[in-house]
Structures are given as structure tokens and as C-alpha cells.
C-alpha positions as a Markdown table, in Angstrom:
| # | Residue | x | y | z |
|---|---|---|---|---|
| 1 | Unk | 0.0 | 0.0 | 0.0 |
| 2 | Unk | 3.3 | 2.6 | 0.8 |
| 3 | Unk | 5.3 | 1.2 | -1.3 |
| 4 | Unk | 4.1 | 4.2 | -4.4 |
| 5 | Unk | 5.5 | 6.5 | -2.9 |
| 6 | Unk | 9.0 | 8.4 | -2.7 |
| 7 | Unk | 11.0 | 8.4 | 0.3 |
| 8 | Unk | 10.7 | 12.1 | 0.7 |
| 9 | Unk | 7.1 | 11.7 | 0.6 |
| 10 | Unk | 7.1 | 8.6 | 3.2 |
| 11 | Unk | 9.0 | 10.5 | 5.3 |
| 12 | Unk | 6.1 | 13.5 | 5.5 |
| 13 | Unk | 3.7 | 10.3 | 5.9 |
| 14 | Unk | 5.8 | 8.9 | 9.2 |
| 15 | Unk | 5.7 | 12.6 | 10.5 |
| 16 | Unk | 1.8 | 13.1 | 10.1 |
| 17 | Unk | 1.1 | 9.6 | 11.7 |
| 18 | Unk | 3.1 | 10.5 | 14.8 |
| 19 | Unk | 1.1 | 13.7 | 14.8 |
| 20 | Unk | -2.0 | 11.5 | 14.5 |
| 21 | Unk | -1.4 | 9.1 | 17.0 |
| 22 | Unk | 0.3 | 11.4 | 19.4 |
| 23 | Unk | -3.4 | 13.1 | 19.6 |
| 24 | Unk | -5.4 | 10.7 | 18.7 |
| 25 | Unk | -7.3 | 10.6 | 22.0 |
| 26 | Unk | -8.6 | 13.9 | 20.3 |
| 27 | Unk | -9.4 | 12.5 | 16.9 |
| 28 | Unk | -11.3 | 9.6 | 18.5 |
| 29 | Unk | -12.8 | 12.0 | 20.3 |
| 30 | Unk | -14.0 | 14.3 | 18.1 |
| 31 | Unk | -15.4 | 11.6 | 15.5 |
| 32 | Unk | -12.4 | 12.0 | 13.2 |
| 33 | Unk | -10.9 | 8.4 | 13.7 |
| 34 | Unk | -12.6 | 5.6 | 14.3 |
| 35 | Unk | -11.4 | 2.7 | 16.8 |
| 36 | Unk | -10.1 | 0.6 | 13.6 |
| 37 | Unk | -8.3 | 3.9 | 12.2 |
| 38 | Unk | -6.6 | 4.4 | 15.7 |
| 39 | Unk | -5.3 | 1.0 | 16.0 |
| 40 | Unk | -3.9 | 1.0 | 12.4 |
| 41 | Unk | -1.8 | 4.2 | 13.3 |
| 42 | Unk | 0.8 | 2.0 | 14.8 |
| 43 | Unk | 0.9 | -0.9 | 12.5 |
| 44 | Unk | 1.3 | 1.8 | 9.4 |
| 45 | Unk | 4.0 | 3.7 | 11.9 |
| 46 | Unk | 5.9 | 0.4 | 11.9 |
| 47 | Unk | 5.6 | -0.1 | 8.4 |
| 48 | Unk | 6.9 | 3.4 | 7.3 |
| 49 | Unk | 9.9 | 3.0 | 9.7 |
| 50 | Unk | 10.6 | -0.4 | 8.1 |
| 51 | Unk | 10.8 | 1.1 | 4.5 |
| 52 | Unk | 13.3 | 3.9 | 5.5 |
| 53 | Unk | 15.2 | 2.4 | 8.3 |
| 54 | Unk | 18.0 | 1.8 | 5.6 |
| 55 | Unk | 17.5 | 5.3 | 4.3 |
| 56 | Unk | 17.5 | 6.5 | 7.8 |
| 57 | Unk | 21.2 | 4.7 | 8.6 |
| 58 | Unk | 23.0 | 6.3 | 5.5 |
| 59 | Unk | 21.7 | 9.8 | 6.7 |
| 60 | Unk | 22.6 | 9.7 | 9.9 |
| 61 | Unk | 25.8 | 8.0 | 8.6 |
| 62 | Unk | 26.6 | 10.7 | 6.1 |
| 63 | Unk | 26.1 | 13.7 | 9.1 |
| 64 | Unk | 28.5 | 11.9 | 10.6 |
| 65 | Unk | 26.5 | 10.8 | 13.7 |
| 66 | Unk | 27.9 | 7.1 | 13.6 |
């Protein structure tokens, strides 16, 4: 289902699902997410990070981090 896109854009997806499921207490709340939607923010979160953790290696490699 992710695997479409462009890395750039999976990494603006991985940033909006930890928006999401850092308030989604609020989205539940307010009728925006249902109970299924909710639960599938992590599995989707895990996902994403699976697909870039590569990506995410030679970055932090190239700063010079590691």
C-alpha cells in the first residue's frame, strides 16, 4: 500500500502519523478516527519505519553521527 511513494514523501507520511497518533485521544474524540483507524496508526507507523530504516542509517551516517 506505501510502497508508491517516494521516500521524501514517506518520510512527511511517518511525520503526520506520529502527529496523528500522538493526539489521537482527540481524533477519537472528536469523531475523526474511528477505533479501527486508531489501531492502524501504529501498524502503518511500523511499516513506514521499516521502509526507510536503511535510508535513515546512510543519513545519519553521512552527518557523521555514527
Amino acid at each position: 500500500m506505501l510502497e508508491q511513494f517516494t521516500a521524501q514523501d514517506r518520510w512527511g507520511q511517518l511525520y503526520g502519523l506520529s502527529v496523528l497518533q500522538a493526539d489521537r485521544a482527540w481524533f477519537l474524540e472528536h469523531g475523526y478516527l474511528s477505533g479501527r483507524q486508531s489501531r492502524l496508526l501504529g501498524s502503518l507507523q511500523l511499516q513506514l519505519c521499516a521502509q526507510l530504516k536503511d535510508e535513515a542509517l546512510s543519513m545519519v551516517k553521512t552527518r557523521g553521527f555514527l
